[in-house]
N, C-alpha and C positions, 0 to 999 in steps of 0.2 A: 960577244956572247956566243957560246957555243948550246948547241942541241943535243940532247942524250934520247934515243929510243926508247920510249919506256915498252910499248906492246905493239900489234898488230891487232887488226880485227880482218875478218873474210866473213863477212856475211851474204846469205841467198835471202832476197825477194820473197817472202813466204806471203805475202795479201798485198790486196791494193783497196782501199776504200776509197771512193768516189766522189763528191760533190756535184756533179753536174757535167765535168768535164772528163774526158779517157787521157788516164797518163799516159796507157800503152798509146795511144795514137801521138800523145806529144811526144814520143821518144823515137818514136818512129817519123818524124819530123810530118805529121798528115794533119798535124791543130792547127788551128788558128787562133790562139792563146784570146782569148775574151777580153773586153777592155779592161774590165775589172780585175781580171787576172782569175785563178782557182786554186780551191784545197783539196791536198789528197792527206791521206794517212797510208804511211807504206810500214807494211810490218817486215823484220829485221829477224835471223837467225843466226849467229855462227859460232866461230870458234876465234878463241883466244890465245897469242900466243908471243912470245916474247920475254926478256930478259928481269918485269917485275911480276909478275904472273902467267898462269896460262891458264884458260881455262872455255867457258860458254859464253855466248850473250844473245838476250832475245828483248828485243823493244818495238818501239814505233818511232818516227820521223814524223812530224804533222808537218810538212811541207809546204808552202804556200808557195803558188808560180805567177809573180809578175809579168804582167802585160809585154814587159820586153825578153821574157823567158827564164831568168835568172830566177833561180829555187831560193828563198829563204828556209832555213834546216831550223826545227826544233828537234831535237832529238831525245827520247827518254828509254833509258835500256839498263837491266839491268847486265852484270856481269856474274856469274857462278864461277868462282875460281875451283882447282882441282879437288882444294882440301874443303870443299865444299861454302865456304865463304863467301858470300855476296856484297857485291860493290855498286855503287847506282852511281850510273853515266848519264849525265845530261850533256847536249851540247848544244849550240846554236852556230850557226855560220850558214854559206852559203855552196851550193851547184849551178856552175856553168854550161849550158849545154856547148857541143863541139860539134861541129859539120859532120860526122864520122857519126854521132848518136850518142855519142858518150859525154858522160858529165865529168867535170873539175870538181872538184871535192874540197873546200876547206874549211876548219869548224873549231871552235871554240870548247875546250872540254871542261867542264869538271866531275871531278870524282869525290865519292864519299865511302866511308865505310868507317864504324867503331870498333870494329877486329881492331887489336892491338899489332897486329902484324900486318895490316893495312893502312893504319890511321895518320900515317906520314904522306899518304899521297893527295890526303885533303886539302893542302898547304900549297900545291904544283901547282901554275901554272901550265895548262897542256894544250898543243896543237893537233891536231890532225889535218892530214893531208890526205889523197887518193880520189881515183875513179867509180866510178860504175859503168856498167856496161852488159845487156845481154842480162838481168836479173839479177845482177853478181854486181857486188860492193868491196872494194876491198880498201882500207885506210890504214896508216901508218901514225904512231902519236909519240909526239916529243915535247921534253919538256927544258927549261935553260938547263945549263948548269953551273 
């Protein structure tokens, strides 16, 4: 099985909502992650871009961080393509943290949209992959082919 790019995302860190615990302190490696573990809501801005669209995306990530550090990702975003169409991104998967401060990135996609010039990517299986680091997200998404 081979992999085809469908897009790219570059998103900036635009909030951080809270529970109880500082994410900036866990990124900055100063937590001591609670036995229960904790939630954030981290809100998402960027751009789109890539060989099935281009375009914007702004959502949230509701996060939840396991006691042993490992982020479980929900992810809800929408996408605004050029010609003004919107596509809605959910994902789930997971961030690793890395000695260095930066997270692994991998996630589970799906896409929706009833634009008829959209409405094929319903059907895809889709991966993403990429980092964060420094407020900055950047992911890459593939789908078989």
């Amino acid at each position: 099985m081979e992999k085809k790019l469908l897009f790219e995302i570059k998103y900036d860190i635009t909030g951080v909502e809270e529970f109880g615990s500082s994410f900036e302190a866990l990124m900055q490696g100063k937590l001591e992650i609670p036995k229960e573990g904790f939630r954030v809501n981290v809100g998402v801005k960027g751009t789109v871009s890539g060989p099935e669209f281009k375009g914007t995306a702004s959502g949230v990530d509701y996060a939840y961080v396991r006691a042993d550090g490992r982020m479980q990702l929900d992810v809800k975003v929408t996408i605004t393509t050029e010609d003004g169409k919107n596509i809605s991104f959910a994902a789930d998967g997971v961030a690793i943290p890395q000695q260095d401060g930066t997270l692994l990135i991998a996630e589970n996609v799906t896409l929706f949209s009833s634009h008829p010039e959209y409405a094929h990517l319903n059907t895809l299986q889709i991966w993403g992959l990429g980092t964060s680091a420094q407020n900055k997200i950047d992911l890459k998404f593939y789908s078989a082919t």
